[in-house]
C-alpha positions in Angstrom: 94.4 96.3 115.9 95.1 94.4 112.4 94.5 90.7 113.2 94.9 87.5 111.0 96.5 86.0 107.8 94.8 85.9 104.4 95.8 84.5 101.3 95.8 87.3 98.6 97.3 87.6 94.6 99.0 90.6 93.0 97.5 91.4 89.8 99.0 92.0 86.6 98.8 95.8 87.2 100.8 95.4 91.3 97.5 95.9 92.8 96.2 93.5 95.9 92.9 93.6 97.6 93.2 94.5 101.2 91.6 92.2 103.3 87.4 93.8 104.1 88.2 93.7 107.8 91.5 96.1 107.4 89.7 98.4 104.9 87.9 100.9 106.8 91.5 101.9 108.9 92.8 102.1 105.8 91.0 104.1 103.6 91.7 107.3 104.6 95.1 106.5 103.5 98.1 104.1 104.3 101.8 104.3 103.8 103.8 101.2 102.6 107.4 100.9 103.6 110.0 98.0 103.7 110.2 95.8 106.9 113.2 94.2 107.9 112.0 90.7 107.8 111.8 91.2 103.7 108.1 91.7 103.4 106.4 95.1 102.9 104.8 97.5 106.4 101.4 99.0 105.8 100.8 101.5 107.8 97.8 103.5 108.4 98.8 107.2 108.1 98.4 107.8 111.9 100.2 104.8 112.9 103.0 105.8 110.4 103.4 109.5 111.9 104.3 107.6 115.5 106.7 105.2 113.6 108.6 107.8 112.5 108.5 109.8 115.6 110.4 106.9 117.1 112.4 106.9 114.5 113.2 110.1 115.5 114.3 109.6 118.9 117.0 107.6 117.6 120.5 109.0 117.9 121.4 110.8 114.6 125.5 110.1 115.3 124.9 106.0 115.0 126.0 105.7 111.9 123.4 102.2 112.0 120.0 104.5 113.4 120.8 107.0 110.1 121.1 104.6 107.4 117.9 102.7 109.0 116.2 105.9 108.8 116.9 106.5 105.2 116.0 102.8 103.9 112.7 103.3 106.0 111.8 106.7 104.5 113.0 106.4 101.1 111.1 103.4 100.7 107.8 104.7 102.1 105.4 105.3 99.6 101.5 107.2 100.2 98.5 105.4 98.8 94.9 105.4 99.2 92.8 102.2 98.5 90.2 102.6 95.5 86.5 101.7 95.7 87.2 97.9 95.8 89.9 98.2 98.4 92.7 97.2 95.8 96.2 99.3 96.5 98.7 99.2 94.3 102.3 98.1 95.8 105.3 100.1 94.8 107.4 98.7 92.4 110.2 98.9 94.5 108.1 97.2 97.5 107.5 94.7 95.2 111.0 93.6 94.1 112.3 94.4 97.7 110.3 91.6 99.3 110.3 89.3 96.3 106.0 89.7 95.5 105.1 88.1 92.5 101.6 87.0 92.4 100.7 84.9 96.0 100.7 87.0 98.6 99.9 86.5 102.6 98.8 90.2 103.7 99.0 89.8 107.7 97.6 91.8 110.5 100.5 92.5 112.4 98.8 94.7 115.8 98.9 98.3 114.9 100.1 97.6 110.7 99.6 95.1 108.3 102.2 93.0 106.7 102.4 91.8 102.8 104.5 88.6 103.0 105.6 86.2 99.3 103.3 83.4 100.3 106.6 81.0 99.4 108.6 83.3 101.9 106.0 83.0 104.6 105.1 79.8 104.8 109.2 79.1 105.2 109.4 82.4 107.5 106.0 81.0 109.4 107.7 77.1 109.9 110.9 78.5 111.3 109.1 81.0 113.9 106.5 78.6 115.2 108.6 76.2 115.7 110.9 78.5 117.9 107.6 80.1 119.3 106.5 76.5 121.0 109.8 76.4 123.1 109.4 80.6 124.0 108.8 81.5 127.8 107.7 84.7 128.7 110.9 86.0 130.0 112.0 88.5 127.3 114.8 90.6 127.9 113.5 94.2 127.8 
């Protein structure tokens, strides 16, 4: 499980430095892809193989499940971290969720998330405070 929020920077050359605690899932491989909430999904390759098969299982005549589909897969991109743990974010990523040089990279349960630090402090405020008035009564 990816846990925690750390304050990161993009280099000049689109590279970050994964957090030390995420690295050693991560180094066999990861796949980035676009999240819905305008940041970036990092999947480790595992993880990103049962993503898709429940992408999958989504009906291929809704016209909505196909074009999610497509957005998700085109914009997945393979990468493997260097010796220092530095990947380097698609360009496409990059300008997708608005990265320009502070970064949050999040642990987000079985992915990690890279958030525009200005875009996650204002996505952070709004969700904590709707978290404090939550009760545990989601619909499922």
């Amino acid at each position: 499980m990816f846990l925690g929020e750390h304050p990161h920077t993009l280099d000049a050359k689109g590279r970050v430095i994964l957090p030390a605690r995420f690295r050693e899932r991560l180094a066999s491989g990861l796949v980035f892809a676009p999240a819905q909430d305008r940041c970036i999904d990092v999947f480790p390759l595992t993880g990103f193989e049962r993503r898709v098969e429940e992408l999958r299982a989504l009906p291929r005549e809704d016209e909505r499940a196909r074009a999610y589909l497509r957005i998700f897969l085109a914009g997945a991109q393979e990468e493997k971290p260097d010796a220092q743990g530095r990947v380097t974010v698609p360009p496409r990523l990059r300008a997708y969720a608005g990265l320009d040089r502070d970064l949050v990279v999040n642990g987000a349960d079985e992915k990690v998330e890279i958030w525009d630090r200005g875009t996650w402090d204002a996505y952070r405020e709004r969700a904590e405070d709707a978290f404090a008035t939550l009760d545990r009564g989601f619909d499922r």
